[in-house]
C-alpha positions in Angstrom: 13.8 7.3 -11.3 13.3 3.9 -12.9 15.1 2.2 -9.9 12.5 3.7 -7.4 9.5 3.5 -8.9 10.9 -0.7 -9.3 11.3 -0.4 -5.4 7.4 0.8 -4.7 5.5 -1.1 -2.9 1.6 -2.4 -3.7 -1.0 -4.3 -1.2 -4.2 -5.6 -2.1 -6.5 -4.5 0.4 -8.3 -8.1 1.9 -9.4 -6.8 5.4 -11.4 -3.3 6.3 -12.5 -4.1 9.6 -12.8 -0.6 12.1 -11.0 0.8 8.8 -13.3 3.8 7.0 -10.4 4.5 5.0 -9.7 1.6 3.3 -11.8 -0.2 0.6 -11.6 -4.5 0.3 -10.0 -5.7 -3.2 -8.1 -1.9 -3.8 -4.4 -1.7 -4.8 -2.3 0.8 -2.2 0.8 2.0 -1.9 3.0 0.4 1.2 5.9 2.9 2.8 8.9 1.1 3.8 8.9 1.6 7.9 10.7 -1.9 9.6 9.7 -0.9 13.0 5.9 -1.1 11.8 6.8 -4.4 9.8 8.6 -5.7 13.5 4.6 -5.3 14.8 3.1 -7.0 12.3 1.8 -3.7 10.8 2.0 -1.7 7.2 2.5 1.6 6.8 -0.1 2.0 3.9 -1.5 5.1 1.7 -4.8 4.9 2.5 -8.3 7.1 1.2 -7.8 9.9 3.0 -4.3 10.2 1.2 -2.2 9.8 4.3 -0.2 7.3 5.2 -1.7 4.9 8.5 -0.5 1.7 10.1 -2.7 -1.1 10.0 -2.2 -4.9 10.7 -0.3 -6.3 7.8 -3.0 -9.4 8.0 -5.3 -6.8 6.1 -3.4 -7.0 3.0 -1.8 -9.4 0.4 1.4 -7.8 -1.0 1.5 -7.4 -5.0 4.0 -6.9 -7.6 2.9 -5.3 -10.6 4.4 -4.1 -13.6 6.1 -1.0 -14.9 2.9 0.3 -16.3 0.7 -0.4 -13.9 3.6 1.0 -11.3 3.0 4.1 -13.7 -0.8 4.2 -13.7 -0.8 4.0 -10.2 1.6 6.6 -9.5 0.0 8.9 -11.7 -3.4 8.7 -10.4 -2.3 9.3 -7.0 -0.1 12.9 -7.8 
């Protein structure tokens, strides 16, 4: 379990624009999907709690620790 949760994926949110379901400045959750990333897109966990594509120019990708990994993870189940 360790190994995945290391392999998660977190995007600061920079860019909302025609987007009601995502807020500027929040951490989410990116989904691997390469033929999105080929498009210059992110498949991203968004507000409503579905994953969405949007342009990857919308977000800044983050590494965070274990914990907040954990904190993150948690808040979302």
């Amino acid at each position: 379990m360790a190994r995945k949760d290391a392999q998660r994926k977190f995007a600061v949110c920079i860019e909302n624009r025609d987007c009601e379901d995502l807020e500027i400045r929040k951490v989410y959750e990116v989904l691997p999907d390469q033929d999105a990333a080929s498009e210059g897109y992110l498949r991203v966990i968004d507000e409503s709690g579905e994953d969405y594509l949007y342009p990857e120019s919308y977000f800044i990708l983050v590494q965070l620790t274990a914990k907040a990994r954990d904190v993150l993870a948690a808040h979302r189940s």
